[in-house]
C-alpha positions in Angstrom: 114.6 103.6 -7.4 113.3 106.0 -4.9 109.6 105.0 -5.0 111.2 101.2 -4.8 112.8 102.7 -1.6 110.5 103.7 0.0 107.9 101.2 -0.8 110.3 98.6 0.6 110.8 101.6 3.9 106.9 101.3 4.0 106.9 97.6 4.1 109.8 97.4 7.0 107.6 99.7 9.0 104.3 98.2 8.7 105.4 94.8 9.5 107.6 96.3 12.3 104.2 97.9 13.8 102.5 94.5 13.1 104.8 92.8 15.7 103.6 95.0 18.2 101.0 92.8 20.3 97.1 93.9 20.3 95.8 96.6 22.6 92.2 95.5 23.7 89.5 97.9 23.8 87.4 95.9 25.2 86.9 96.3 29.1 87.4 93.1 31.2 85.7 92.4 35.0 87.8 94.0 37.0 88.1 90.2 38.8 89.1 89.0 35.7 92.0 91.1 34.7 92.7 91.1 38.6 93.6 87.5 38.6 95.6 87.7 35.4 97.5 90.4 37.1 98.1 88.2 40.6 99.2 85.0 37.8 102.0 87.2 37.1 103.5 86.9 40.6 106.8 88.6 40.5 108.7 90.6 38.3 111.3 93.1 37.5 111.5 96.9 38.1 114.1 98.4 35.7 115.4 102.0 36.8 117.4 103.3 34.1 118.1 106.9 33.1 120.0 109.9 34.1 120.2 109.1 37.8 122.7 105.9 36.5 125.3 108.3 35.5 124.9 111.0 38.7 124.8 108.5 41.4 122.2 110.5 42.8 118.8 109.3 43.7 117.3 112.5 42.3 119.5 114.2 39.9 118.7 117.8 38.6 117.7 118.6 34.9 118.0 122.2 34.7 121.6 121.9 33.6 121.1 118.9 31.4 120.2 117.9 28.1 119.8 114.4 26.8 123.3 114.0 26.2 124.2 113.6 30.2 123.0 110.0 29.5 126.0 108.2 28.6 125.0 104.9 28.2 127.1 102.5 25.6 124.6 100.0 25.4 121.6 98.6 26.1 121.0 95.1 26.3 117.3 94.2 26.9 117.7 90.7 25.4 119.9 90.3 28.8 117.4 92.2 30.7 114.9 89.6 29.6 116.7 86.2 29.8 117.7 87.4 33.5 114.1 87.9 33.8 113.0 84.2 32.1 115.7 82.5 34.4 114.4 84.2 37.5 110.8 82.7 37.1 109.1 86.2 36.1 106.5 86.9 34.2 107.1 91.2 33.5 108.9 94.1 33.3 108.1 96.9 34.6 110.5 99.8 33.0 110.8 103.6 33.6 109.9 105.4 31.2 110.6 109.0 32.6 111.8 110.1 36.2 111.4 113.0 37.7 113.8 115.0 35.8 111.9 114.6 32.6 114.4 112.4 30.7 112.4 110.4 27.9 113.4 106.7 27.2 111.0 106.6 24.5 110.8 108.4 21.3 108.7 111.0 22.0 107.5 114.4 20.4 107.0 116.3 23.8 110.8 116.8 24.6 114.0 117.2 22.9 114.9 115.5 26.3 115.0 111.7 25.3 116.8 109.1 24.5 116.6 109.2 20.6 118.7 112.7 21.0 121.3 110.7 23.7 124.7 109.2 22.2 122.5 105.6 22.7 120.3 106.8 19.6 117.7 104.1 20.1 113.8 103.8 21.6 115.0 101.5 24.5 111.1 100.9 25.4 110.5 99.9 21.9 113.6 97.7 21.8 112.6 96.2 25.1 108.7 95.7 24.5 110.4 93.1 21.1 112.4 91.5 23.8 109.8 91.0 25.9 107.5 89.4 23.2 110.4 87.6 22.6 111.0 85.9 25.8 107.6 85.6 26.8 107.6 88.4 29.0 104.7 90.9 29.9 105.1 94.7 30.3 104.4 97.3 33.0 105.1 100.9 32.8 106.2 103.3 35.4 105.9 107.2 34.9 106.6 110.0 36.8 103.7 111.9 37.1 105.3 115.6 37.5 108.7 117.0 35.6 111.1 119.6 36.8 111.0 120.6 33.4 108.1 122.1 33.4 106.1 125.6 34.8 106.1 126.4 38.4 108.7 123.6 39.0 111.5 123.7 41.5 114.4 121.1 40.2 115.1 118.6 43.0 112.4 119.2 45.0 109.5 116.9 46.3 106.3 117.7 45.6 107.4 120.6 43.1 107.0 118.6 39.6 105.2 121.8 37.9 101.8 122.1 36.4 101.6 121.3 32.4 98.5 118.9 32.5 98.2 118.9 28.6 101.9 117.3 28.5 101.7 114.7 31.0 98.2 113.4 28.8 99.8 113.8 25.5 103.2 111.5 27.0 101.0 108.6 28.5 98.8 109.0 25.5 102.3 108.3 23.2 103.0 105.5 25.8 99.7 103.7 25.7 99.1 103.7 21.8 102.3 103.0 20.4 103.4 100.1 22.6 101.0 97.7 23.2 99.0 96.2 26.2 100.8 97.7 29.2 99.5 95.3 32.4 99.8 97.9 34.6 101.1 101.5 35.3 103.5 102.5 38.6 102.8 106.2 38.5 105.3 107.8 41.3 103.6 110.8 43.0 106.8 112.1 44.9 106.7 115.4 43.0 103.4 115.9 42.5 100.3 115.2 40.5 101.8 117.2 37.3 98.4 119.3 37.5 96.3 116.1 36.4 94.3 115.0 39.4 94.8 111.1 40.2 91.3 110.7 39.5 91.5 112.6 36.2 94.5 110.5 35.0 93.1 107.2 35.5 90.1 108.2 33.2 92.5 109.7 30.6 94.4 106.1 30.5 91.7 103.7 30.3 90.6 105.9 27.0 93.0 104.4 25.5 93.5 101.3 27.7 90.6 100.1 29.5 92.2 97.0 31.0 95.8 98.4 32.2 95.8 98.7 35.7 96.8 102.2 37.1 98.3 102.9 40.4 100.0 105.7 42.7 103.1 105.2 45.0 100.9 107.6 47.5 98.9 110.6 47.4 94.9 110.4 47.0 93.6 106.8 46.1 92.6 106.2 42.9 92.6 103.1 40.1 93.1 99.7 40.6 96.4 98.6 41.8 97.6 99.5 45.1 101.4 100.3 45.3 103.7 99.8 48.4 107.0 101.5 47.7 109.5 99.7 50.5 106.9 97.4 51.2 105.9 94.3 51.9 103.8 91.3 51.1 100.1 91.2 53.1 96.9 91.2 52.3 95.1 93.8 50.6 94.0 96.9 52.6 96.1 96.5 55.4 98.5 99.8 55.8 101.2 97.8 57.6 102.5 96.6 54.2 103.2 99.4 52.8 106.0 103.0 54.0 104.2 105.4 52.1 100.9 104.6 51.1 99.2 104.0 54.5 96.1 105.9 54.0 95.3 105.1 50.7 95.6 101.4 51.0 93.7 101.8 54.4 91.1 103.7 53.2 90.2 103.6 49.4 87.9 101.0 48.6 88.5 100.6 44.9 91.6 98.5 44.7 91.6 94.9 43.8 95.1 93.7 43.9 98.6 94.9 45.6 102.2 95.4 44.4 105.4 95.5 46.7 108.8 96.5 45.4 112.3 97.8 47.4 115.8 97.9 45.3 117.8 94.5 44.9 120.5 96.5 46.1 121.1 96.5 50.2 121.4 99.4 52.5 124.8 101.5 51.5 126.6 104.8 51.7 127.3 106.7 48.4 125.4 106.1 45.1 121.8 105.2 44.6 119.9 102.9 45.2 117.0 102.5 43.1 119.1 103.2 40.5 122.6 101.2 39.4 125.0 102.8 42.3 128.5 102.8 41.7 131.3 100.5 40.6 132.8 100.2 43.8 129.1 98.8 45.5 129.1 95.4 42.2 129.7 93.2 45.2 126.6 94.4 47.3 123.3 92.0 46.5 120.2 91.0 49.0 120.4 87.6 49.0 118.4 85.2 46.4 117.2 83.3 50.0 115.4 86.6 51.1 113.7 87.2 47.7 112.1 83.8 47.4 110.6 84.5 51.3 108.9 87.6 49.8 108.0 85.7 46.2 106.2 83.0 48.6 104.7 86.4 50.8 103.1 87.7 47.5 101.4 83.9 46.3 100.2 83.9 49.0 98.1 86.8 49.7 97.9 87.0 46.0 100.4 90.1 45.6 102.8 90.9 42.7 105.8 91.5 43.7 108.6 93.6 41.4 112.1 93.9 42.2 114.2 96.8 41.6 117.3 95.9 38.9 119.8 99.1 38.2 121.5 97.9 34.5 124.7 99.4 34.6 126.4 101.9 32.6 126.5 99.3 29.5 123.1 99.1 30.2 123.7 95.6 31.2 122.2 93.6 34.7 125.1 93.3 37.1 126.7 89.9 37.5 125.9 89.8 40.5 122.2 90.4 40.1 122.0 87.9 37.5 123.3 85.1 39.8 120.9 85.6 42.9 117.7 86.0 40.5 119.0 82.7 38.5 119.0 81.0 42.5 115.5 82.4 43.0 113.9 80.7 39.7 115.9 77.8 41.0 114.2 77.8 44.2 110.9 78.3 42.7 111.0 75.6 40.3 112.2 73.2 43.3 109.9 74.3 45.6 106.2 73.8 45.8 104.5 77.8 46.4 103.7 78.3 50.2 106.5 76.6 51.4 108.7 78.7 52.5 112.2 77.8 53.4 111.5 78.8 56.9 109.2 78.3 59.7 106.5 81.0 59.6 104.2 80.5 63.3 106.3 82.1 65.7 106.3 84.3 68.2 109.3 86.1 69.5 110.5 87.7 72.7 113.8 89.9 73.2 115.9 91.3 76.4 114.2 94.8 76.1 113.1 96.8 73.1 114.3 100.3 71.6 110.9 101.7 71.3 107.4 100.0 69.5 108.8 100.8 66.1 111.8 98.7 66.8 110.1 95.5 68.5 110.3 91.5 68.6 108.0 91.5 65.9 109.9 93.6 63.8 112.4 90.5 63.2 110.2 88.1 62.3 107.7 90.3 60.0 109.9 88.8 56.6 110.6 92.5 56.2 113.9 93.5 56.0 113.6 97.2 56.2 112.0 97.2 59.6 114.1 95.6 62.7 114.3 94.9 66.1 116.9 97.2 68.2 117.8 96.7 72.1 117.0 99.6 74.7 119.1 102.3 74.7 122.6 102.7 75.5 123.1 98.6 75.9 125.5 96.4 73.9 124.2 93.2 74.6 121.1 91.6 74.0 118.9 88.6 72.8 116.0 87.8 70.5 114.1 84.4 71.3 112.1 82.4 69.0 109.1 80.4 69.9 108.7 77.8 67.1 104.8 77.1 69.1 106.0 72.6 68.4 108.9 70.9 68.6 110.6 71.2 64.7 113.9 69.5 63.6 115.6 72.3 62.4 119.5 73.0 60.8 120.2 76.2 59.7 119.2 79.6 61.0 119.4 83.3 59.0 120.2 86.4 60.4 120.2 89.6 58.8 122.2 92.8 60.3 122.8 95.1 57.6 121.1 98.8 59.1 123.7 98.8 62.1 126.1 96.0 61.6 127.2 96.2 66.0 127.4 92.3 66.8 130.7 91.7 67.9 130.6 88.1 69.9 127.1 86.2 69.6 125.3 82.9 69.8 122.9 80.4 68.4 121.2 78.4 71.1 118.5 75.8 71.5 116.4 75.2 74.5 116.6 71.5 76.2 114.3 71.8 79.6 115.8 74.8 81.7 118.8 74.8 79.8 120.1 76.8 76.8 123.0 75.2 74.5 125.0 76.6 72.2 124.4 75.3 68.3 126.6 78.1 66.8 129.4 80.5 68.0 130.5 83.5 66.1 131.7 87.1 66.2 130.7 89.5 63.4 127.5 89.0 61.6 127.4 92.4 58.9 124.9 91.2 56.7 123.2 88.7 55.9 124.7 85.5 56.9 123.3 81.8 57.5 124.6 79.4 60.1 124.4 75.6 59.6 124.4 72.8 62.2 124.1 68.8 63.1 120.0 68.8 63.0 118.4 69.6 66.6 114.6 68.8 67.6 113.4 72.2 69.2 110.6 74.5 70.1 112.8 77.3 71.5 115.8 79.2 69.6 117.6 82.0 70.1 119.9 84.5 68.9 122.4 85.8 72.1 124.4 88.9 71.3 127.1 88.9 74.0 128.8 92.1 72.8 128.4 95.0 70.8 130.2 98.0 69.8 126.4 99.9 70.0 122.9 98.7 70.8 122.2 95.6 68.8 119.6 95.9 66.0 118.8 92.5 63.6 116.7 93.2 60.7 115.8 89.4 60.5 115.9 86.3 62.6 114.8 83.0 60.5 114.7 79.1 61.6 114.9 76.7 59.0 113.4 73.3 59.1 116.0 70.1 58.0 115.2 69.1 55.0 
């Protein structure tokens, strides 16, 4: 009975290891593999692991094991089908943050999730839901661990130094779970004593074609990353918070990624992470993704959005709704027709300083804005649409400094401004509707304020 056992054990496993798609050793053209990667267009960026439970961005490890992760469940059949409805083509999961917490079975820490109450290899139950759904897979990895030597828990650039561990975790991570597309290897605590350079050769030993790429720190691979960024085209540092010189400078890049959290500026709780129970309600709206899924077709970006699963290790409700509304739009909508007017050029009252300009609120950026000069409480931002357009709607976005207290919506008709809207608060992002107008000129008036005013975005939509 026991050799029957495990005979049938042996069976189980090998045709569990079968279902594993193909790693190929074969290297690609890097234009080749570069284009598969652009076909993939958007996706989503799961952040899932202690930091869920701490409601800290970073949280530190020294006093934790792998029980501090609570989690009840862990639902990547959701993850996926939230994924499938959205219009994405991949995941891209973390696999271990800064404080060293394992979500994968491995034999380098007792920290993981195989030792937490969960009990389970979430990346190898997620890469069977994403062959399931049709759904590729990206990987990110902290590159240091304030686990190891010579760290300093919580602190940036103070990962530690145990070279011979990083290799042997992204060695575990690229042969046991197939084709990874490409990696998102987060530099904010250092290099883990394995030079950028150094690590991409280690990878493709195992992977040739996976795509490897660091959040900042000296260039190297062949995926440019732009934490907080933006769509644009390759090589311009603009895009990007905190890779400027890398993507300015290194030559050997052949496409670019953008991500920011789905989750909206907020006090308390995380944000890359799921933040707390009280912030369910808070959600960039599905109108604002599709903008920046049009930004990345068209310069031929990827663009992943950051998803926090909850402490059921579920996608918020919330979550699930707008990214059901974006795959909407994108299957209704051809790509490169966004819903609003793109050639512009806009003018305001007066201008906080260069980093807070006109152009800041018409970029399709909504982590950079446009603030008044100091000290006033009234201002307004104009729109030149460059030709007469029938438009109907416009979008504003105040969410960093939420001042507006009376405002307008105008159109220009000769020498004369009328009103199309009238409102008090904006806080947020909000979208104003009207009878359709033929106009070249628009603009947003804020009458009063309780501070200077600041608008993240200003967007004119066409009639249909």
């Amino acid at each position: 009975m026991k050799r029957i056992a495990a005979m049938l054990l042996l069976v189980l496993m090998t045709s569990a290891c079968q279902t594993i798609p193909k790693i190929n050793a074969t290297k690609l053209p890097d234009a080749v593999r570069a284009q598969e990667i652009k076909e993939m267009k958007w996706g989503m960026f799961i952040c899932w692991s202690y930091s869920t439970f701490s409601g800290r961005e970073w949280t530190p490890t020294h006093d934790k094991d792998a029980t501090y992760f609570k989690a009840t469940g862990c639902d990547t059949d959701q993850w996926c089908e939230t994924a499938k409805a959205a219009g994405m083509n991949y995941i891209l999961f973390l696999t271990k943050h800064h404080d060293g917490f394992c979500l994968w079975d491995t034999a380098t820490t007792e920290k993981k999730v195989t030792n937490s109450p969960l009990g389970i290899d979430v990346l190898a139950k997620l890469r069977k839901s994403c062959d399931k759904y049709g759904i590729k897979l990206a990987l990110y990895f902290s590159e240091g661990d304030w686990n190891w030597p010579r760290a300093i828990d919580r602190k940036s650039g103070k990962g530690g130094h145990n070279p011979e561990m990083k290799k042997a975790q992204l060695k575990e991570l690229l042969t046991n779970y197939g084709p990874i597309e490409f990696w998102w290897m987060d530099h904010a605590v250092g290099t883990g004593g394995l030079s950028h350079q150094d690590t991409v050769n280690w990878m493709h030993k195992f992977q040739p074609n996976t795509f490897v790429g660091f959040n900042h720190g000296s260039g190297a691979g062949r995926i440019c990353l732009r934490e907080m960024g933006r769509p644009g085209k390759l090589g311009d540092p603009n895009t990007t918070k905190y890779n400027k010189k890398a993507e300015g400078t290194f030559t050997g890049y052949h496409v670019a990624e953008f991500t920011y959290p789905i989750l909206p500026g907020h006090k308390g709780g995380a944000m890359w992470f799921y933040s707390l129970p009280k912030h369910d309600g808070l959600c960039k709206p599905a109108s604002s993704l599709y903008n920046d899924y049009l930004g990345a077709a068209k310069y031929g970006n990827i663009f992943s959005i950051n998803i926090g699963p909850n402490y059921e290790g579920r996608i918020r409700d919330i979550d699930v709704r707008t990214l059901t509304d974006v795959g909407r739009m994108i299957r209704k909508k051809p790509v490169g027709k966004p819903d609003c007017i793109q050639r512009i050029k806009a003018t305001v009252s007066s201008e906080w300083s260069n980093n807070y300009n006109a152009a800041a609120a018409v970029d399709g950026n909504d982590n950079s804005r446009w603030s008044a000069r100091h000290s006033t409480t009234s201002g307004w931002l104009q729109l030149d649409l460059l030709k007469k357009h029938e438009i109907e709607k416009v979008r504003v976005i105040e969410n960093a400094c939420k001042r507006a207290q009376e405002f307008t919506i105008e159109y220009k008709v000769g020498e004369e401004w009328k009103v199309l809207h009238k409102g008090t608060t904006i806080a947020g992002t909000k979208e104003y509707k009207f009878s359709p107008v033929n106009a070249r000129y628009v603009r947003l008036n804020i009458t009063k304020a309780t501070g200077v005013p600041s608008i993240e975005e200003f967007q004119v939509i066409a009639a249909e």
